[in-house]
C-alpha positions in Angstrom: 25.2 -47.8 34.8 23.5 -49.0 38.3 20.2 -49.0 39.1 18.7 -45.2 39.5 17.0 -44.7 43.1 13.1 -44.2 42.6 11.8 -40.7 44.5 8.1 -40.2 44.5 7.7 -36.2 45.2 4.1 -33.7 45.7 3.3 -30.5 44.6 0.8 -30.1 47.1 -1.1 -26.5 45.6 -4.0 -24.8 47.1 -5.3 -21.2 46.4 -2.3 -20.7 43.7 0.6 -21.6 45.9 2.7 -24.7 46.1 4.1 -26.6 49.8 8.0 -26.9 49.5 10.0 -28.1 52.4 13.2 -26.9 53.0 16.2 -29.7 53.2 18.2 -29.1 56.6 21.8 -27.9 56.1 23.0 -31.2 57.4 21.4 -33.1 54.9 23.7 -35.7 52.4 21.7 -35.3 48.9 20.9 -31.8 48.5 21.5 -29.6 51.9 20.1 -26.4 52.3 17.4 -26.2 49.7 13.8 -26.2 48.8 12.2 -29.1 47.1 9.1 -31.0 46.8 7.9 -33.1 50.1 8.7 -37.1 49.0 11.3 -39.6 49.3 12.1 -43.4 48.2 10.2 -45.6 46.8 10.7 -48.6 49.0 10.8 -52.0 47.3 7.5 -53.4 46.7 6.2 -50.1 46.8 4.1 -48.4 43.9 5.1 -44.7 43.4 1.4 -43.3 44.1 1.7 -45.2 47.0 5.2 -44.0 48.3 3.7 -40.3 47.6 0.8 -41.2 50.4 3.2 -42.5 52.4 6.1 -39.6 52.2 3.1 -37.1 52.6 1.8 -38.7 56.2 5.4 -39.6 57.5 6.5 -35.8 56.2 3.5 -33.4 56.5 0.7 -35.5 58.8 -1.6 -35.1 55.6 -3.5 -37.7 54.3 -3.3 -36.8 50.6 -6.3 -38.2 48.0 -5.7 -38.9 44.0 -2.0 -37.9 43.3 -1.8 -37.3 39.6 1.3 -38.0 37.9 3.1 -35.3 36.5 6.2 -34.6 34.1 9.3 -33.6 36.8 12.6 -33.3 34.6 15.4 -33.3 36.8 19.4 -33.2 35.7 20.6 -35.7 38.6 20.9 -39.4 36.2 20.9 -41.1 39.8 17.0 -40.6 40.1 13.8 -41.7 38.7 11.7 -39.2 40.1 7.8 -39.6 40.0 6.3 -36.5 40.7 2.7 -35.7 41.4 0.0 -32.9 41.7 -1.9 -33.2 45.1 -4.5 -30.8 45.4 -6.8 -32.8 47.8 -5.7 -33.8 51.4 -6.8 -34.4 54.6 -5.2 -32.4 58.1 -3.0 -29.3 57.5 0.4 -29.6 56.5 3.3 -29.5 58.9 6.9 -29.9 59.5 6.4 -33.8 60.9 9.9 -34.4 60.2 12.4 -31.8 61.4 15.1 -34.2 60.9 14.9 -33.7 57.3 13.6 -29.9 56.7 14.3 -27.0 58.8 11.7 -24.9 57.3 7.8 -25.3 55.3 6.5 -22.9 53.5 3.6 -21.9 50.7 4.9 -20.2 47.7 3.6 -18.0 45.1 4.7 -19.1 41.6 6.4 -15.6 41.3 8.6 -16.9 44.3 9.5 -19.6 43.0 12.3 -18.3 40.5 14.5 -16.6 43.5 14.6 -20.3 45.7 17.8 -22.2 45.2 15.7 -25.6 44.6 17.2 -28.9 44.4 16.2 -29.3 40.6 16.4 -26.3 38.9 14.8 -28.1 36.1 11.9 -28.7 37.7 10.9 -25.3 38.0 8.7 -25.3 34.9 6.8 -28.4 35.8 6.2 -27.1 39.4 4.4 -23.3 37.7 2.4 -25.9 35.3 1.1 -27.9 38.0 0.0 -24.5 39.8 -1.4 -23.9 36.9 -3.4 -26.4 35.8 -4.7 -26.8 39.4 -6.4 -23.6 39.0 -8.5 -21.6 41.7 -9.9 -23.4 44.1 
């Protein structure tokens, strides 16, 4: 089997709800669909350390102490490192449009009706909500 591609993906949360970007029609891997914000881990690159990056390049946020958390996903390509964010500097936007046509905060309640790119995840997303608690 080759060599799975390394994704490092947040779940930023604040007041209950979770950032999810939505992946522009015109994507290759997984058009028109919400996800987590991330992207590759580039060689050399820890995955804490691609989640910072993917956060700036992707949101403008400066994020602080990304805890890993358990993201199943059904796609045997990746090796997905996902992590809770729930301290950052700046507020979040769309910094690259070229990738998702849409950001938005979600209730967990939402979250069910969303076509996401990994339906698995789904359950590790509501935990992370969760276990971030009121703020």
């Amino acid at each position: 089997m080759a060599d799975r591609i390394a994704i490092s993906v947040a779940a930023l949360v604040r007041d209950g709800l979770v950032l999810l970007a939505h992946r522009h029609p015109s994507r290759r891997w997984y058009p028109d669909c919400w996800d987590l914000v991330g992207g590759h881990v580039e060689l050399g690159e820890l995955p804490h350390e691609a989640v910072i990056r993917e956060c700036l390049e992707e949101l403008g946020v400066r994020v602080h102490d990304p805890a890993p958390i358990p993201m199943p996903v059904s796609d045997p390509t990746l090796d997905v490192h996902a992590f809770l964010v729930t301290r950052w500097e700046g507020e979040p936007v769309n910094a690259a449009p070229e990738e998702h046509d849409d950001l938005r905060w979600f209730r967990p309640s939402e979250l069910a009706d969303l076509t996401l790119a990994h339906p698995a995840s789904l359950s590790s997303i509501l935990s992370a909500i969760e276990v971030s608690g009121p703020r």
